[in-house]
C-alpha positions in Angstrom: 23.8 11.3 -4.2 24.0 11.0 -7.9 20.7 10.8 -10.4 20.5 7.1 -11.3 17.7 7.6 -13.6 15.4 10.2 -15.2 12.6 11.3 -17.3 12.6 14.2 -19.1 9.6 15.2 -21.3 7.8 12.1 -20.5 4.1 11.5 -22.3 1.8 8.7 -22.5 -1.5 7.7 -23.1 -4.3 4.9 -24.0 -7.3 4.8 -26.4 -6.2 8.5 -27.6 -6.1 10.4 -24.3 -3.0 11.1 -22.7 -2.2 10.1 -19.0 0.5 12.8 -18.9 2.3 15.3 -21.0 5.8 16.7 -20.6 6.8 15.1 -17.0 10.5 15.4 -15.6 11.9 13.2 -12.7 14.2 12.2 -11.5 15.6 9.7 -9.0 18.5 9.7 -7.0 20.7 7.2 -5.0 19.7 6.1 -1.8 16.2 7.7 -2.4 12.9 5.4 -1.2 10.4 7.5 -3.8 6.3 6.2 -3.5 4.4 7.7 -6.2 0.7 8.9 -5.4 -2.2 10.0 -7.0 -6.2 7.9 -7.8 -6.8 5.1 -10.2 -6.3 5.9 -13.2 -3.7 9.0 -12.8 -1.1 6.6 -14.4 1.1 5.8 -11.7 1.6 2.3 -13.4 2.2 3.2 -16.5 5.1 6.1 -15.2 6.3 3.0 -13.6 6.9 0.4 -16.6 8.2 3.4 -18.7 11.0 4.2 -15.7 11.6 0.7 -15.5 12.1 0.4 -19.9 9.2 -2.0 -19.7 8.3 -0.1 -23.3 8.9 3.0 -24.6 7.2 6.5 -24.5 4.9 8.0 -27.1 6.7 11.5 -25.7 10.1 12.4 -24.5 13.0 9.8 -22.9 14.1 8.1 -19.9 17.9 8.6 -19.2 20.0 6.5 -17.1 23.2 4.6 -17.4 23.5 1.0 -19.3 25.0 -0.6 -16.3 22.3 0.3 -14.1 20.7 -2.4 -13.7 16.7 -1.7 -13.0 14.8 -4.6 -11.5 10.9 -4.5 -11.6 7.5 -6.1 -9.8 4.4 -5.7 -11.5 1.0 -6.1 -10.4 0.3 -9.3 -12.2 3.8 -10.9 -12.8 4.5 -13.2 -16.1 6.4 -16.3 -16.1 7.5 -18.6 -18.5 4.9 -21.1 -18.9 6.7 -25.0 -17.6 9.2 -23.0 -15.6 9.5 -24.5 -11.7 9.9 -22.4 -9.1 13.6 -22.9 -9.3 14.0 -22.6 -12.9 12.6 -18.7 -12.0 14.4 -17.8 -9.2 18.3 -19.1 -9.8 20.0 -17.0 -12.7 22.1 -19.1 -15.5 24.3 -16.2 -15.7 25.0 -16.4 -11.8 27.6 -19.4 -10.7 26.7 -18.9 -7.3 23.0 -19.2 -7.8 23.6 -22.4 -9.8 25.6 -23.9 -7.4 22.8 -23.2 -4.7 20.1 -24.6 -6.9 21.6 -27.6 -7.4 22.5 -27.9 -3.6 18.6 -26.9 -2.4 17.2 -29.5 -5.3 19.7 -32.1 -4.1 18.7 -32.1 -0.2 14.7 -32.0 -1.0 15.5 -35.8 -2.5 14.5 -37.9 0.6 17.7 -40.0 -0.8 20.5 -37.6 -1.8 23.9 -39.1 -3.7 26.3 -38.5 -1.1 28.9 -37.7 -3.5 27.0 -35.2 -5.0 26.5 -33.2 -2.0 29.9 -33.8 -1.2 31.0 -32.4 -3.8 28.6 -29.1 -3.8 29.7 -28.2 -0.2 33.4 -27.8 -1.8 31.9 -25.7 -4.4 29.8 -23.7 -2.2 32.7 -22.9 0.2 35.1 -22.0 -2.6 32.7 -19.9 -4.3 32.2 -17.8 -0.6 28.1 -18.7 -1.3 27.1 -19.7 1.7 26.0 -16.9 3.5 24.6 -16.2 -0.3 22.4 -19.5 0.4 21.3 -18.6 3.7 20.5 -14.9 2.2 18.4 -16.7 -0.3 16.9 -19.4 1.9 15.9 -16.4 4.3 13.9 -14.6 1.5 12.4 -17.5 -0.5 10.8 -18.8 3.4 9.8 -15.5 4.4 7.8 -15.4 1.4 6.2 -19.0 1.9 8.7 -20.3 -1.0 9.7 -24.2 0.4 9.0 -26.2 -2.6 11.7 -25.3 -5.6 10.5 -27.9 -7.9 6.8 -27.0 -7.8 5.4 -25.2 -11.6 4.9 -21.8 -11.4 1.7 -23.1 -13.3 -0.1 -24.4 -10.4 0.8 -21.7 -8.1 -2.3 -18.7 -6.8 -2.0 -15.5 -7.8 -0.7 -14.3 -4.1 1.9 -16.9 -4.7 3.1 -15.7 -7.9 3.3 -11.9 -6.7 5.3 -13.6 -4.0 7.9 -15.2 -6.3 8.5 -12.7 -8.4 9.0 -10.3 -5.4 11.5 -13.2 -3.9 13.3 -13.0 -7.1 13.7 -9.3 -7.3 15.1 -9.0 -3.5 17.4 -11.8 -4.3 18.8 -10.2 -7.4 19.6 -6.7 -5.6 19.2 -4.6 -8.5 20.7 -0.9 -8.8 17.0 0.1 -8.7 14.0 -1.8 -7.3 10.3 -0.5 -8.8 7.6 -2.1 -7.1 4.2 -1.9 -7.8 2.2 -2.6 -4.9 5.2 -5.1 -3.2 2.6 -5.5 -0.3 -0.2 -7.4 -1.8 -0.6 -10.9 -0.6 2.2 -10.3 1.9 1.0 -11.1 5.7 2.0 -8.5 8.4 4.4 -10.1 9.8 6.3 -10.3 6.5 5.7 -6.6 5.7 6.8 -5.7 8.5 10.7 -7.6 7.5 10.2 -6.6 4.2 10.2 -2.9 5.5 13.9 -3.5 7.4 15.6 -5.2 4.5 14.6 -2.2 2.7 15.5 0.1 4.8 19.0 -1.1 5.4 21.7 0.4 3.7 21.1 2.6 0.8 18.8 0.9 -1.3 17.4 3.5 -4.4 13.9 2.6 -4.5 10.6 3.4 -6.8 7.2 2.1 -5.6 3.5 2.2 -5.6 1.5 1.1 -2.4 -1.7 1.6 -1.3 -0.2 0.8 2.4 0.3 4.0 4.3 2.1 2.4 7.5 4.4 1.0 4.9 4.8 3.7 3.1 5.4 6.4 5.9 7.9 4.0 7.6 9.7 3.2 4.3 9.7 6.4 1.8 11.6 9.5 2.2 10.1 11.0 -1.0 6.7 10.9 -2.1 5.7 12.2 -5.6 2.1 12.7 -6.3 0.9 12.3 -10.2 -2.5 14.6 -10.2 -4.1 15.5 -13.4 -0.8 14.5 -15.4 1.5 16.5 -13.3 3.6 15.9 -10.9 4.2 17.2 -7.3 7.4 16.4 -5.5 7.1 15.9 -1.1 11.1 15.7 0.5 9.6 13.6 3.3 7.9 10.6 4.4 3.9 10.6 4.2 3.0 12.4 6.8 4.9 14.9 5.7 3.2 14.4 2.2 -0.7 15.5 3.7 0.9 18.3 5.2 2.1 20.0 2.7 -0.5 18.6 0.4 -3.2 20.5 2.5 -1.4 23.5 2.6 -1.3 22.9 -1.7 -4.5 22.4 -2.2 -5.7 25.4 0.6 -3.7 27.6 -2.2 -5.4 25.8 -4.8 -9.1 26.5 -3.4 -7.9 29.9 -2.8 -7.1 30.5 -7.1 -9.8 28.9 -8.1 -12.0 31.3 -6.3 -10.2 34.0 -8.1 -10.6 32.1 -11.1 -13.8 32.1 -11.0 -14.8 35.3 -9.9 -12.7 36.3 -13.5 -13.7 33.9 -15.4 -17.2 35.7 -14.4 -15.9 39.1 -16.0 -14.2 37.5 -18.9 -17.6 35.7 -19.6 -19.4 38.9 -19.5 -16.5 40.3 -22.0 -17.3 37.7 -24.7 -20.9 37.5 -24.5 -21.0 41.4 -25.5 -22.7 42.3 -28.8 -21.8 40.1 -31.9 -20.9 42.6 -34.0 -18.1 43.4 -31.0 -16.5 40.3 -31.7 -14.4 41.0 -34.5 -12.3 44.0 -32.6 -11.8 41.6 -29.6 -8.3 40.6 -28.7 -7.4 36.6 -29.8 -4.7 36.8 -27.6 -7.8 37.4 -24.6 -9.8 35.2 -26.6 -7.6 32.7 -26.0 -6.9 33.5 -22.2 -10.8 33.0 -21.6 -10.3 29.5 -23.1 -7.7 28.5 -21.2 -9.0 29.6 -17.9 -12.4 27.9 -18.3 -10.7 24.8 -18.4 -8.2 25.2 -15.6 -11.1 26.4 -13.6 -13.5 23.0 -15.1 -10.7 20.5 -13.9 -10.9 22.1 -10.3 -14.5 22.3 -9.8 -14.4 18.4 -11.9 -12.5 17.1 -9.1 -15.4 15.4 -6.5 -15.2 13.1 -4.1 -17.0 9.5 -3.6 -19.7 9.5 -1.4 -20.8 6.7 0.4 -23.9 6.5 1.6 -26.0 3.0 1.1 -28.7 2.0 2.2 -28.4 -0.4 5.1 -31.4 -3.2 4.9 -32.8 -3.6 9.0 -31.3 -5.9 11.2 -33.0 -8.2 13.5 -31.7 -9.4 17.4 -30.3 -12.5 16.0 -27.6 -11.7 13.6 -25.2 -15.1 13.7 -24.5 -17.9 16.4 -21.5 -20.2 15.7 -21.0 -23.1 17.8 -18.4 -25.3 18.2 -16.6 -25.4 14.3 -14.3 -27.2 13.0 -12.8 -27.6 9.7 -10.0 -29.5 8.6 -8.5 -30.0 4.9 -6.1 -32.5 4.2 -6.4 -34.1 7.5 -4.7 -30.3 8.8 -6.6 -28.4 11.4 -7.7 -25.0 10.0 -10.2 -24.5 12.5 -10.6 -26.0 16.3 -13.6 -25.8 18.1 -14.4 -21.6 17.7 -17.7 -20.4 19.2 -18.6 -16.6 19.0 -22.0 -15.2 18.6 -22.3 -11.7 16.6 -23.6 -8.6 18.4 -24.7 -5.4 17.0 -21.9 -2.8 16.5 -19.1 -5.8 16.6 -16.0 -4.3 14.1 -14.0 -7.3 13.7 -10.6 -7.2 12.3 -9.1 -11.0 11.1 -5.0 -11.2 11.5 -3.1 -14.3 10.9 -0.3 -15.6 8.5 -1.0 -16.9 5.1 -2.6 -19.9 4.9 -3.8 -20.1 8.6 -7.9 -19.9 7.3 -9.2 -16.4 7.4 -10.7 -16.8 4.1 -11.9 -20.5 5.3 -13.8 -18.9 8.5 -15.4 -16.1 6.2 -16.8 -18.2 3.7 -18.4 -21.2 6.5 -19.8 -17.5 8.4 -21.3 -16.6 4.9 -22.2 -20.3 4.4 -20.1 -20.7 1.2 -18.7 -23.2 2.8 -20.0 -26.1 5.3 -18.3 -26.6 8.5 -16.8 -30.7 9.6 -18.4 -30.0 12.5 -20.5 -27.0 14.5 -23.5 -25.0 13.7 -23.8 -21.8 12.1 -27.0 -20.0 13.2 -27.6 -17.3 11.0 -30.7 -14.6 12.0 -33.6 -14.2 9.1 -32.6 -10.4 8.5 -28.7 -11.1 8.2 -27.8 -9.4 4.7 -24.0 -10.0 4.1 -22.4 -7.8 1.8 -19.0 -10.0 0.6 -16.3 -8.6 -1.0 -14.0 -11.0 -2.0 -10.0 -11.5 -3.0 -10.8 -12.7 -6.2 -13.4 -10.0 -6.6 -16.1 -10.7 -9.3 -15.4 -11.8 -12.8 -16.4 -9.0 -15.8 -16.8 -9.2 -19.6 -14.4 -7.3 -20.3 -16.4 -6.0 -23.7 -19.3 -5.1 -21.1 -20.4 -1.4 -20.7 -19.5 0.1 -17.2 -23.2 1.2 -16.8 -24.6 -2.2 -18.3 -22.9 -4.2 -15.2 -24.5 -1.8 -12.7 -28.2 -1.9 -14.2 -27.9 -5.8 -14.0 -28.5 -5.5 -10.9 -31.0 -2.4 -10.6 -31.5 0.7 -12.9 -32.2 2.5 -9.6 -30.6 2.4 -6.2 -31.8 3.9 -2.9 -29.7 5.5 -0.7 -29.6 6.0 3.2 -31.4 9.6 3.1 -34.2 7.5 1.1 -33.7 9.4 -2.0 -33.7 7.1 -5.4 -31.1 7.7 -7.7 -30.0 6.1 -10.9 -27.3 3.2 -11.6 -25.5 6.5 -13.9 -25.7 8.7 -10.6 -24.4 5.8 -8.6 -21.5 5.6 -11.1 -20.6 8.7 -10.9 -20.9 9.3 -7.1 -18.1 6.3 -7.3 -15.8 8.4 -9.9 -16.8 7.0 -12.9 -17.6 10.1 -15.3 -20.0 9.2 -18.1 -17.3 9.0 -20.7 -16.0 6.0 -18.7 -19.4 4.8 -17.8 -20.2 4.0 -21.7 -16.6 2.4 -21.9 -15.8 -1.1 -21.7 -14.6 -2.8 -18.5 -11.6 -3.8 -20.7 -10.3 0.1 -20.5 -10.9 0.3 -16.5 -7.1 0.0 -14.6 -7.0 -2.4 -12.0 -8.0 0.1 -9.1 -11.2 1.5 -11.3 -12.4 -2.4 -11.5 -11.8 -3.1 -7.6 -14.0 0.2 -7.1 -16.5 -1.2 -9.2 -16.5 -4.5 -7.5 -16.7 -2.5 -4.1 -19.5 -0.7 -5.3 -22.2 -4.0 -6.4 -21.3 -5.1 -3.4 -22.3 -2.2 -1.1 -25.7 -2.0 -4.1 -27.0 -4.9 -2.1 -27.4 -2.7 1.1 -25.8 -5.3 3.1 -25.9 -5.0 7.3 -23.2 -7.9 7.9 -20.3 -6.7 5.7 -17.5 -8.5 5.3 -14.2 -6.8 3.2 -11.8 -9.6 2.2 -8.4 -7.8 1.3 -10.2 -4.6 0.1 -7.4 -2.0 -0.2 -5.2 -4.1 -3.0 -4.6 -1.8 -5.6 -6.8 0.6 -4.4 -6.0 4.6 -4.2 -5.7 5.9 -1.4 -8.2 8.8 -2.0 -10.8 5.7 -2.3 -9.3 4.5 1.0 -9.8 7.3 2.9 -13.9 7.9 1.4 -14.2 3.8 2.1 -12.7 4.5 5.8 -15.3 7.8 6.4 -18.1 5.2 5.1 -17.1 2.1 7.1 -16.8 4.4 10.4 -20.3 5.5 9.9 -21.0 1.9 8.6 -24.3 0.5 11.6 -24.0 -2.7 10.6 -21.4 -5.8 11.3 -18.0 -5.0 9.8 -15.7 -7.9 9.7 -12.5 -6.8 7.8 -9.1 -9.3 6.5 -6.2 -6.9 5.6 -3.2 -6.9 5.7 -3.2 -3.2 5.9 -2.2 -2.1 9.7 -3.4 1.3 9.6 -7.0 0.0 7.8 -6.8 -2.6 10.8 -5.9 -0.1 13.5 -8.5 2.6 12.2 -11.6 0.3 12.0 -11.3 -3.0 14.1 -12.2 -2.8 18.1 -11.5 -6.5 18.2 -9.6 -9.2 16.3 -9.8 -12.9 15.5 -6.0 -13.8 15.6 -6.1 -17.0 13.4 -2.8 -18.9 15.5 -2.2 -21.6 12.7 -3.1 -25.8 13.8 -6.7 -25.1 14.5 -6.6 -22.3 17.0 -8.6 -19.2 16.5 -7.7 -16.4 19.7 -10.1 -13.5 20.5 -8.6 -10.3 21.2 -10.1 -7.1 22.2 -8.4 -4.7 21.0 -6.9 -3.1 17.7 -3.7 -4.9 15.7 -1.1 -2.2 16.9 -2.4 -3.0 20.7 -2.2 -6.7 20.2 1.5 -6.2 18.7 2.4 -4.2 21.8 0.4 -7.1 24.1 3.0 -9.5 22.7 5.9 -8.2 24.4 4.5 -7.6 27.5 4.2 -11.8 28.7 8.0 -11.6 27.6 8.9 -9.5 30.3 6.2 -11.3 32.9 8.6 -14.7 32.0 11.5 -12.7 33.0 11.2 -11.4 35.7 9.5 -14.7 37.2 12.8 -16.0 36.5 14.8 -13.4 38.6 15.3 -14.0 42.2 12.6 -12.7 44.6 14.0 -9.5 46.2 14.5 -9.1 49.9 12.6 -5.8 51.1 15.5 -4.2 52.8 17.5 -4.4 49.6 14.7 -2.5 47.1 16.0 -0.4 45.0 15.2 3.0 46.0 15.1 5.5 43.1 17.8 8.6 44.1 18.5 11.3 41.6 22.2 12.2 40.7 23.5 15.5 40.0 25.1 16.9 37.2 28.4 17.9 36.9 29.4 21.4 36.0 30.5 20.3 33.1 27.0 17.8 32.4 24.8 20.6 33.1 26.4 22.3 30.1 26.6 19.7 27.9 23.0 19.5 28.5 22.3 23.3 28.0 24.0 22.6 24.8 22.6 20.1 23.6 19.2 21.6 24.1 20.3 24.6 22.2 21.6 22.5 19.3 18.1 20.4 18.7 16.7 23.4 18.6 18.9 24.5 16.3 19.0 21.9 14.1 15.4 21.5 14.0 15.3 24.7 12.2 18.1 24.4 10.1 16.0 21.0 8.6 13.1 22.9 8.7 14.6 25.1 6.3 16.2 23.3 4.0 13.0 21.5 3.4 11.6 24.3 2.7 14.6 25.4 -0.1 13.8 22.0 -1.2 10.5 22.1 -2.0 10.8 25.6 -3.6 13.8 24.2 -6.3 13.1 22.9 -9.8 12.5 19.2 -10.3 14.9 19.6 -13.1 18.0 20.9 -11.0 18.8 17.5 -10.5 22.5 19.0 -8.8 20.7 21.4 -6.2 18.6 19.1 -5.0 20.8 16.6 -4.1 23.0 18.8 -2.4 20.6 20.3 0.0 19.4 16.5 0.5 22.7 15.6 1.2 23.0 18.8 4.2 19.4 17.2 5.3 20.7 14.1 6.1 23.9 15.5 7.5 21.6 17.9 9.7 19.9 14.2 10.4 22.1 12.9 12.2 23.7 15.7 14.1 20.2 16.3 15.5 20.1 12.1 16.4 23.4 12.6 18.5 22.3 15.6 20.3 19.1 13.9 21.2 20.9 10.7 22.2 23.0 12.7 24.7 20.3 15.2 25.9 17.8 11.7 26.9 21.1 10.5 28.4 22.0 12.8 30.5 18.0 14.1 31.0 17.9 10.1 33.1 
């Protein structure tokens, strides 16, 4: 594997504080990197400076000039007029040309024969059309079917979508994604994860997803106080060793603080002491205050709202319907709402999740039904869009709009500044402006006014886009010990998986399915009336004919292949274990070392795949 890019010395900042100081990294082929770390670490910014979006204030990225790096951002920019074709189909690339004018040609309900004639030639002597049907594939998977549609009048989903359909069409050297899952429906991140997975794609991202992330990065990097910590493994692998880190961690910062005790006692002694006392321990002191500050500075969020009482009536809904544009979006759906209920909402885009949340809420009035909703009912309703701020508001101003003091579920008051900070906004960034939070830092906000309103029907519309996944994990702990009604749209599996015990699968034309059971349980349920079809189909076996299950012995020559193989997972096993190990241990800068011993890992890899392969084999 050779380094396609790097950063060496890397430092940046905003509003005269630095993100990071003196960072080296350094990206190899074939590598699937996620970087890691909360809101506001700069995991954005390390981005758009890999991907020469602008330069540093500090050091230099290095890569080659034909490398070509291609790069999603969180909120993509287009070139106002632009159709969705104009976007997508490069001037520079025949091919693509040839295929825009043959897509924009058969959307004309009357196409000039000639014309088409003509492209189909072209097409076929330019090799482009399994190019076409590689585009075609991408641009529907997306929800792309309308080329000559403005980029103007598209959603925000729809533009992340489009830009992300432009990258994967392109094939850069280098993708850098930054959150690639966000308005993305399961089904389509789960193909997004097998086209990049296949073949050796070098890859840079950031994703709140941990499903996606564990199934497609086999490096994670974790930016933490403006340094960075490299994981040779998938996520899993990534708490592991994290935990182990930050055991060792807890373990100096006890013996930190037991000398920064002593050295405290050392330079509080008399004043006229202080001229004979060492600078160069002077200095020490200093410097291990503030290592041990930024440990003990490090909380956590707590969650733990208020929830306001909740009656035996919580919401009926009888017989809706709904229907835009003369299109179903909702047929007919009864459910009534029971304590405890932890509803998860799974559907494709555009199927009317958002539309059933919003007629529950009463946002939005049904064609037809009755929604009964009990006098104690208090939803809580965070939304997509999220809720709009000035951004030349105070922090602390937005919060004491709403109250100056906040009970909590103990029954203790505290106020909107404690609240604040409980939710990881220190007071420096409480007395900022709104304009100065990063994407994540306003969601958390949002999340925040909303749980102020000590809501016991809680409903979280897409909650987890572009949020940490610290914050995750503290909004998990909270919604597991959450009383109240939880009804949840994400298209996060493991969110889905974690805190739904029953789903609304919204089927598309109207039809809205009840399923008890978690996402990854439904998932597995699909396959199972497969094989019921199947074997309906198969002729009904006669009795004496059964197949009776016998066992057949090994060979001499089996029984030690066997023996062997055994012996060689094991083996193996260790061997990896090893190397990951000497991997972990090896300078970030020795760019050559560590992709040799990657290169014996993957090597290692698949022997231990073979010797598994034959060893199930010849275990059957």
């Amino acid at each position: 594997m050779s380094t396609l890019i790097a950063a060496e010395g890397l430092g940046h900042g905003y509003h005269d504080e630095w993100l990071f100081k003196n960072l080296t990294l350094g990206i190899n082929s074939g590598q699937r990197v996620a970087l890691v770390g909360i809101n506001g670490a700069g995991k954005s910014t390390l981005l758009k400076l890999l991907a020469e979006r602008f330069p540093p204030l500090e050091g230099k990225i290095v890569k080659n000039k034909s490398v070509k790096i291609g790069f999603l951002d969180q909120e993509p920019q287009f070139t106002p007029g632009f159709s969705i074709s104009d976007h997508i189909f490069s001037l520079e690339n025949k091919q693509q040309q040839l295929i825009k004018e043959y897509e924009e040609l058969i959307e004309d309900p009357n196409p000039d024969e000639k014309k088409l004639n003509r492209l189909y030639e072209e097409l076929s002597e330019h090799n482009a059309w399994e190019y076409e049907h590689q585009i075609k594939t991408i641009l529907n998977r997306m929800g792309i079917t309308h080329l000559q549609q403005k980029i103007d009048t598209l959603s925000g989903g729809q533009k992340k979508r489009l830009a992300l359909a432009k990258l994967l069409i392109e094939d850069p050297e280098i993708l850098v994604l930054d959150e690639p899952t966000n308005h993305l429906d399961i089904d389509t991140i789960e193909w997004l994860e097998k086209l990049l997975t296949t073949g050796q794609k070098t890859i840079l991202l950031v994703t709140h997803d941990r499903y996606f992330l564990d199934n497609v990065c086999n490096t994670i990097v974790e930016l933490d106080k403006g340094k960075i910590f490299n994981y040779n493994g998938n996520y899993a692998y990534f708490l592991e060793k994290k935990s182990e880190r930050e055991a060792l961690d807890a373990t100096v910062l006890h013996k930190n603080q037991q000398l920064l005790k002593k050295e405290l006692e050392w330079m509080r002694r008399m004043p006229q002491a202080r001229a004979t006392k060492s600078q160069a321990r002077i200095d020490a002191f200093y410097n291990l205050e503030e290592k041990t500050k930024k440990k003990t500075d490090n909380q956590n969020i707590t969650l733990n709202m208020k929830m306001s009482r909740q009656g035996g009536k919580i919401i009926e809904l009888e017989h809706i319907k709904k229907s835009f544009d003369g299109r179903p979006i909702i047929n007919d759906f009864s459910y009534t709402f029971k304590k405890g209920d932890r509803i998860g909402l799974a559907g494709k885009n555009g199927t009317g999740k958002s539309t059933l949340l919003n007629i529950i809420t009463n946002h939005l009035q049904p064609d037809a039904g009755k929604v009964d909703t009990g006098e104690t009912t208090v939803f809580g309703y965070y939304k997509q869009g999220g809720l709009t701020f000035d951004p030349k508001e105070r922090v602390i101003d937005i919060v004491k709009s709403d109250a100056e003091y906040i009970k909590m579920a103990d029954g203790s008051v505290i106020t909107a500044s404690a609240l604040l900070t409980l939710f990881l906004f220190p007071p420096k960034k409480q007395h900022g402006m709104v304009e100065k939070l990063s994407g994540g830092e306003k969601k958390r906000l949002n999340l925040m006014k909303v749980l102020m309103q000590n809501p016991n029907f809680l409903i979280l519309d897409e909650p987890t886009n572009d949020l940490d996944i610290d914050t995750l994990n503290v909004l998990e702990e909270f919604l597991e010990n959450f009383p109240g009604i939880l009804m949840l749209v994400s298209h996060d599996r493991y969110l889905l998986d974690k805190m739904s015990d029953q789903l609304f699968i919204m089927e598309g034309e109207g039809v809205v399915k009840i399923y008890n059971g978690n996402y990854s349980e439904y998932r597995l349920s699909l396959e199972q009336p497969k094989a019921k079809v199947e074997t309906k189909k198969a002729p009904a076996p006669v009795v004496e004919q059964a197949p009776v299950k016998t066992s057949k012995k090994l060979s001499f020559k089996e029984q030690k292949e066997l023996e062997e193989s055994e012996k060689g997972i094991e083996e193996t096993e260790n061997k990896i274990a090893e190397l990951t190990q000497t991997l972990n241990s090896i300078d970030a800068a020795d760019y050559i070392k560590i992709q040799e011993v990657s290169s014996e890992i993957e090597r290692l890899q698949i022997k231990l795949d073979d010797y598994t392969m034959r060893w199930l084999e010849l275990s059957e």
